[in-house]
C-alpha positions as CSV (number, residue, x, y, z in Angstrom):
1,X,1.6,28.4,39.2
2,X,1.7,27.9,43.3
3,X,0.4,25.4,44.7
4,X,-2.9,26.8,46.9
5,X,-1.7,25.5,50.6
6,X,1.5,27.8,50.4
7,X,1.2,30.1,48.1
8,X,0.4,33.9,48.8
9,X,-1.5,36.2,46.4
10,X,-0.3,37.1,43.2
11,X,0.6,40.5,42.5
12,X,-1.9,41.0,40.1
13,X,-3.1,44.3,37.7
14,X,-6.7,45.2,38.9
15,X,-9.2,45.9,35.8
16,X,-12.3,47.2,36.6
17,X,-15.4,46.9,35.2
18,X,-18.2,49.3,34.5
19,X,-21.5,47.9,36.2
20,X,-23.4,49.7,33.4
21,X,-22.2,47.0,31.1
22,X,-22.0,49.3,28.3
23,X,-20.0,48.8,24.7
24,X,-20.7,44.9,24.3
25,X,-22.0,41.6,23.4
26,X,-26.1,41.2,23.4
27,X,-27.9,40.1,26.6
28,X,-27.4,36.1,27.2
29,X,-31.0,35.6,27.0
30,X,-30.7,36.4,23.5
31,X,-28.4,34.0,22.5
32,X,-27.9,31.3,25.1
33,X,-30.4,28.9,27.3
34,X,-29.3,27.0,30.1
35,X,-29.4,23.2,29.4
36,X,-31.6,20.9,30.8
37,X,-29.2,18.4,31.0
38,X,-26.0,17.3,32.8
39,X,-22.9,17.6,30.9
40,X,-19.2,16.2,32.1
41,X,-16.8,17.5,30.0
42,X,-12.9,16.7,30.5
43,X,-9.6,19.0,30.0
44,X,-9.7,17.8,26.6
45,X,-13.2,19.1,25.7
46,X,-14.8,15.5,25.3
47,X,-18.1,15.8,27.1
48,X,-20.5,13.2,28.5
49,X,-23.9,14.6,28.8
50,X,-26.7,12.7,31.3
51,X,-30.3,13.6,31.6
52,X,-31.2,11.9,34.6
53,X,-29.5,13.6,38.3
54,X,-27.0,11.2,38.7
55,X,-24.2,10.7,42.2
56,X,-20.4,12.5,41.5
57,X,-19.2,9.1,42.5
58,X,-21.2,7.3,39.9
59,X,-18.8,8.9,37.0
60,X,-15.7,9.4,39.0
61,X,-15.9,5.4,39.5
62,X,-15.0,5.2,35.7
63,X,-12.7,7.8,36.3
64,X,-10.4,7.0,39.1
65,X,-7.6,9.7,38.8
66,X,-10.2,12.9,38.3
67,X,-12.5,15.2,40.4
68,X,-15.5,16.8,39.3
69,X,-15.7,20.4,39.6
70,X,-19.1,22.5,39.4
71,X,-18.1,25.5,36.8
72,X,-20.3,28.1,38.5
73,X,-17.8,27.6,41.4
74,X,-14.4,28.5,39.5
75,X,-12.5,31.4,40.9
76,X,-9.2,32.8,38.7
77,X,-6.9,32.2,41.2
78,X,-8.0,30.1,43.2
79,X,-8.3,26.3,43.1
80,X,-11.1,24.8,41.0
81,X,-13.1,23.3,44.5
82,X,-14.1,19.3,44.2
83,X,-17.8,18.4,44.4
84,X,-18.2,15.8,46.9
85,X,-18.7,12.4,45.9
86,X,-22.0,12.3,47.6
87,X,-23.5,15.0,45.9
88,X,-26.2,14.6,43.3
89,X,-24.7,16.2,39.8
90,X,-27.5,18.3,38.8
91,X,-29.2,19.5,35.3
92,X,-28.8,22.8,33.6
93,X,-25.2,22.8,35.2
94,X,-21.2,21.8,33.1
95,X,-18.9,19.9,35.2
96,X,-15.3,19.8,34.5
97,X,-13.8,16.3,34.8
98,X,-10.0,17.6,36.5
99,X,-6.9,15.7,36.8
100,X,-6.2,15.0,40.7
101,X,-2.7,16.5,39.7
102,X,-4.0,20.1,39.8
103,X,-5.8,20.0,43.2
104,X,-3.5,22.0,44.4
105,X,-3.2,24.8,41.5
106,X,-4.4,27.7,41.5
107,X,-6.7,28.7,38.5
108,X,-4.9,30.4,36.0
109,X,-6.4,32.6,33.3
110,X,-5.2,31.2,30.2
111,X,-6.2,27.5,31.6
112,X,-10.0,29.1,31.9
113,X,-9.3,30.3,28.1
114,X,-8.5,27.3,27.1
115,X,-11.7,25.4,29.0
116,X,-13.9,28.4,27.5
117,X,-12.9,27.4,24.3
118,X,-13.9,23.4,24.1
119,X,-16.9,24.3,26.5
120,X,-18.1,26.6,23.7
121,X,-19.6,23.4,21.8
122,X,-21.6,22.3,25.4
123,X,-22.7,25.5,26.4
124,X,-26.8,25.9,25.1
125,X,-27.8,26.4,21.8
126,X,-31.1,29.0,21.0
127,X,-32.0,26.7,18.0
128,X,-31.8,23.0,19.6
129,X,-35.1,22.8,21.3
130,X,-33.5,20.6,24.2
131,X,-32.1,23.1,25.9
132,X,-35.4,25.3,28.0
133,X,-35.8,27.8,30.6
134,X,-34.7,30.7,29.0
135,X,-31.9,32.6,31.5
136,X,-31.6,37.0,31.5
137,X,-28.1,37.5,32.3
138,X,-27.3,41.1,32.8
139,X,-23.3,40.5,33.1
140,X,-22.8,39.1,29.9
141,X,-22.8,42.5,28.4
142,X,-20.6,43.3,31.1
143,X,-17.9,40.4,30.2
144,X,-18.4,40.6,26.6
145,X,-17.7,44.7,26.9
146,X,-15.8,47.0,29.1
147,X,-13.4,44.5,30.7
148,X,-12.3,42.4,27.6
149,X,-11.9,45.9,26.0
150,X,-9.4,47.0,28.8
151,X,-7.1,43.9,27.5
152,X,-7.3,44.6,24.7
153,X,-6.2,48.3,25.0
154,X,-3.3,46.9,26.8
155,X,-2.1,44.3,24.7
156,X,-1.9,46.9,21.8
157,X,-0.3,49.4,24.4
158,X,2.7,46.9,25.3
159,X,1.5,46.6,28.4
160,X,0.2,43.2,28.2
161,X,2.3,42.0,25.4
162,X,1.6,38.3,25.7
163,X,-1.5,36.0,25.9
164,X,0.0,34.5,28.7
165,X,0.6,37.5,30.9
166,X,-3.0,37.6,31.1
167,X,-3.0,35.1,34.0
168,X,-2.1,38.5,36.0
169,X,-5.1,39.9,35.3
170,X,-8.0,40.0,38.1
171,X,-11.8,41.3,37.4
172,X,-12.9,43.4,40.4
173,X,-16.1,42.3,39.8
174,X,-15.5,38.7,39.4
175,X,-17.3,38.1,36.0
176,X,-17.4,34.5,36.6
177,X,-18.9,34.3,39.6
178,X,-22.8,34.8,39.1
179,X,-23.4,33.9,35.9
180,X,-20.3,31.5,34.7
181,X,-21.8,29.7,31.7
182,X,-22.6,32.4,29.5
183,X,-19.5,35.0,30.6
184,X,-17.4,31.6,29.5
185,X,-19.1,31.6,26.2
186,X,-18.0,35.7,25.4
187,X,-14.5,34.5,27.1
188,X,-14.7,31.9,24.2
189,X,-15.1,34.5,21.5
190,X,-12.4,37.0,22.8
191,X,-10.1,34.6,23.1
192,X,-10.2,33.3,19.5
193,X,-10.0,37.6,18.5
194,X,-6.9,38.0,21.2
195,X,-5.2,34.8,19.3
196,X,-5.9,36.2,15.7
197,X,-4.4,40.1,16.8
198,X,-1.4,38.5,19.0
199,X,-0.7,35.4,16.6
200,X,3.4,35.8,16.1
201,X,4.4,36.6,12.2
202,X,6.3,33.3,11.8
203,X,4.2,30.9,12.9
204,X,6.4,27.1,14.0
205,X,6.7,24.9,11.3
206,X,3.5,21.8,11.1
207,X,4.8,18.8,12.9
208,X,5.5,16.0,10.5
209,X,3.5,12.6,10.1
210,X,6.6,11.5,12.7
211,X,6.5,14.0,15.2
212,X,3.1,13.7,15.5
213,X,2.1,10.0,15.8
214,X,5.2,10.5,19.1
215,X,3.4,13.2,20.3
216,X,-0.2,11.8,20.3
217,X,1.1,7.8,21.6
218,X,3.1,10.3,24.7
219,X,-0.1,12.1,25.2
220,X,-2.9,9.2,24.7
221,X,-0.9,7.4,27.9
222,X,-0.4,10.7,30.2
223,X,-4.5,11.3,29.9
224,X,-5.0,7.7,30.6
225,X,-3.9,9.2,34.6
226,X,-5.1,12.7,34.2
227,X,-1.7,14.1,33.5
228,X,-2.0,17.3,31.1
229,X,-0.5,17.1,27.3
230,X,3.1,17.0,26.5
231,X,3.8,20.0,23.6
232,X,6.4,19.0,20.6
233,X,9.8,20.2,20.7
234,X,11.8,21.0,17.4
235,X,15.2,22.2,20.2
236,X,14.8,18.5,22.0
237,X,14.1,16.5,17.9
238,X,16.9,18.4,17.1
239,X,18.8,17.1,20.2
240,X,17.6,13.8,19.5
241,X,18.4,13.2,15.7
242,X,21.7,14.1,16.3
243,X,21.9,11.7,19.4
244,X,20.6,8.7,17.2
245,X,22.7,9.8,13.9
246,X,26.1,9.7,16.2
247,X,25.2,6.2,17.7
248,X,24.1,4.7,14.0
249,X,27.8,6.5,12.3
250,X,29.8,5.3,15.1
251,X,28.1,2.9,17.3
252,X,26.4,0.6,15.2
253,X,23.0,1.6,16.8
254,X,23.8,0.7,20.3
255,X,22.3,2.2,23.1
256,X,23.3,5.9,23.9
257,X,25.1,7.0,27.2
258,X,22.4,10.1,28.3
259,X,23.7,10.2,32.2
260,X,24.9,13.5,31.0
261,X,22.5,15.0,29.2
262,X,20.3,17.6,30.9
263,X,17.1,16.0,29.5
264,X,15.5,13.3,30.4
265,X,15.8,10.4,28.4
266,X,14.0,7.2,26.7
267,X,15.6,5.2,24.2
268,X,14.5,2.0,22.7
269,X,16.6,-0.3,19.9
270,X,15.2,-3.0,18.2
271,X,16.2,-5.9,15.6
272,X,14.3,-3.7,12.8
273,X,14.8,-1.8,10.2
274,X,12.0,0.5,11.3
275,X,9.3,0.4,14.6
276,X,6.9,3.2,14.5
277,X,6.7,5.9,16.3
278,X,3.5,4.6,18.4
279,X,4.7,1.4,18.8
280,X,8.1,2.8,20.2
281,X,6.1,4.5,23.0
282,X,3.8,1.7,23.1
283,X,7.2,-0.4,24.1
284,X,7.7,1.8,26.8
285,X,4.0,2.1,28.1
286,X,4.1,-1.8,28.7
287,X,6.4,-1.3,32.1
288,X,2.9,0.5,33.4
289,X,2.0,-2.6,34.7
290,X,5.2,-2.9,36.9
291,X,4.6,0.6,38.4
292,X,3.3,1.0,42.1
293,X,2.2,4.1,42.7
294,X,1.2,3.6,46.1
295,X,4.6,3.8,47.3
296,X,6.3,5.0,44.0
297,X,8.4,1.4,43.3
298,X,8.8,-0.8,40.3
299,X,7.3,-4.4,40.7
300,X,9.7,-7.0,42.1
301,X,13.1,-6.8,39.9
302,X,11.7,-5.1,37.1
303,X,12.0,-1.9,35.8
304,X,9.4,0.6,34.6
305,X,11.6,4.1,34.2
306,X,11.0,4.8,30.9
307,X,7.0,4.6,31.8
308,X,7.2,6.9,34.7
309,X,9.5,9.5,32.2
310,X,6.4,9.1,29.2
311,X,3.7,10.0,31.9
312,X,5.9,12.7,34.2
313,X,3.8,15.6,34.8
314,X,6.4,17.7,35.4
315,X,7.8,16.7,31.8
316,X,6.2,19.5,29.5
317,X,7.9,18.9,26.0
318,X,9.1,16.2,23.9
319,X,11.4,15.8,21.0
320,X,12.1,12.1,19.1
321,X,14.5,10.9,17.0
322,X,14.9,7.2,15.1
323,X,18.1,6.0,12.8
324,X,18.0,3.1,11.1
325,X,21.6,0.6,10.9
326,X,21.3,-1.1,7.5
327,X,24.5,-3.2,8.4
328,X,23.1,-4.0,11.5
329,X,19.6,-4.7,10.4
330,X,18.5,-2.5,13.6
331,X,16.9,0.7,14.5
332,X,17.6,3.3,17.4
333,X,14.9,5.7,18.7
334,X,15.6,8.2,21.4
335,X,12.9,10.9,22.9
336,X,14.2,13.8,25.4
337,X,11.9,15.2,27.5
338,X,12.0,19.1,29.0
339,X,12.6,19.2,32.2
340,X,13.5,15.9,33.0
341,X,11.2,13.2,35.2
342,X,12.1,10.3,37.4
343,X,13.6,12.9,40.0
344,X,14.6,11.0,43.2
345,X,11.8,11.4,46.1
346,X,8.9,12.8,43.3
347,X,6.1,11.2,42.0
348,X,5.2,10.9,38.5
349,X,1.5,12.2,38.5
């Protein structure tokens, strides 16, 4: 994904889209009102919902490393525009709460899927009698019909043979331009039928108790500055239970050399027989406070690496590791991280 400033336009596959709207979905007005409140939802789906106008600088005050962006503004392709912190948020409207780090991304498909999805539980609902002022919207048969038809032709064709090669996708007429609330909503309901027909046979394995409570301390600190979710790697566990089995058999659970490893690397020993896995990464969170990002220096003479490698949004997966020394009385944990952080002259988020 380019970043908007430099970046010239994708080579896309042009679908278009029969203005007669026929073959789908029900009118809006027949299943969706607009809302009469304000609601703020964030990349993760949790929404904050206000009933009085209220200033964009009001909630991006409590949230210092976001922007607030209007959805009836968000263009595939382009980037999702900030609402100026002046400007009165106003009722019957969804605001997306956006990490800083992707002001200069374009908007991809798949990341409107996946906003379509966890708006679905904001978006107005015909039986709760707060939500009024009943809305006709003529494109939602439109979105609902022809064009998520033409996908799906093409996915079954080979033509499109992978959710995320729908990113190169572009709607002539701009489905989400006029009427952006209720076209997310039938975007909502394709996408879940796209994900059950294109679901691979052998789905990866569940993460266990372990892998999980890494993966959730990793990903509870990157939201914490708007960076986007790390995803669970069996390769880099792999990578790393062999890493921490070699230093327990032959090192005594010393520290690892990982200067030549192509991953980036945390490692943390202790004077336990066992640490968890969140308070392993909770170990490494603490050097937060010795992090400058003003000018992209550790405090003083201490270090804070192994924070700026949990939070590096560049960092996209994450695989851990922890062998315990009986003789020693000591554990060794190791995480890898794909592709590496901490490159020289970068900033972590």
């Amino acid at each position: 994904m380019g970043a908007c400033a430099s970046s010239p336009s994708a080579k896309t596959t042009a679908a278009s889209v029969n203005k007669g709207g026929g073959g789908g979905g029900a009118p809006a007005s027949e299943s969706f009102r607009r809302p009469s409140s304000i609601m703020v939802m964030d990349m993760l789906g949790r929404i904050n919902e206000y009933k009085q106008p209220i200033p964009a600088r009001n909630v991006l005050s409590e949230n210092p490393h976001f922007y607030l962006c209007n959805s009836e503004t968000v263009h595939i392709g382009t980037c999702m525009p900030r609402v100026p912190d002046e400007e009165e948020l106003l009722p019957g409207r969804i605001y997306f709460l956006v990490p800083l780090s992707h002001s200069d991304s374009p908007l991809s498909l798949p990341l409107l899927c996946d906003l379509a999805v966890k708006a679905g539980s904001a978006l107005p609902n015909p039986n709760n009698n707060s939500y009024n002022d009943r809305t006709e919207c003529p494109m939602y048969a439109v979105a609902s019909g022809n064009t998520f038809q033409w996908i799906w032709n093409n996915i079954h064709e080979g033509q499109l043979d992978r959710a995320s090669e729908l990113d190169k996708v572009t709607y002539m007429n701009n489905m989400f331009g006029q009427y952006p609330l209720f076209s997310l909503a039938s975007l909502a309901t394709f996408l879940v039928l796209t994900h059950a027909a294109t679901a691979p046979e052998n789905p990866p394995p569940p993460l266990t108790a372990s892998a999980r409570e890494f993966l959730e301390a990793h990903n509870q600190a990157r939201a914490e500055v708007g960076v986007e979710a790390l995803s669970w790697s069996e390769k880099l566990g792999n990578v790393s239970s062999l890493m921490v089995r070699y230093q327990r058999n032959k090192k005594g659970c010393e520290f690892a050399n990982l200067t030549a490893s192509r991953y980036g690397g945390n490692q943390l020993w202790a004077g336990v027989t066992e640490v968890a896995p969140r308070v392993v990464v909770e170990e490494w969170v603490k050097e937060k406070k010795f992090y400058v990002r003003e000018n992209n220096t550790c405090v003083g003479k201490h270090e804070c690496g192994v924070y700026t490698q949990v939070v590096w949004r560049n960092s996209t997966e994450v695989g851990c590791a922890q062998a315990v020394c009986v003789k020693e009385q000591a554990s060794l944990t190791i995480c890898f991280y794909d592709p590496p952080g901490n490159v020289i002259g970068e900033i972590p988020y």
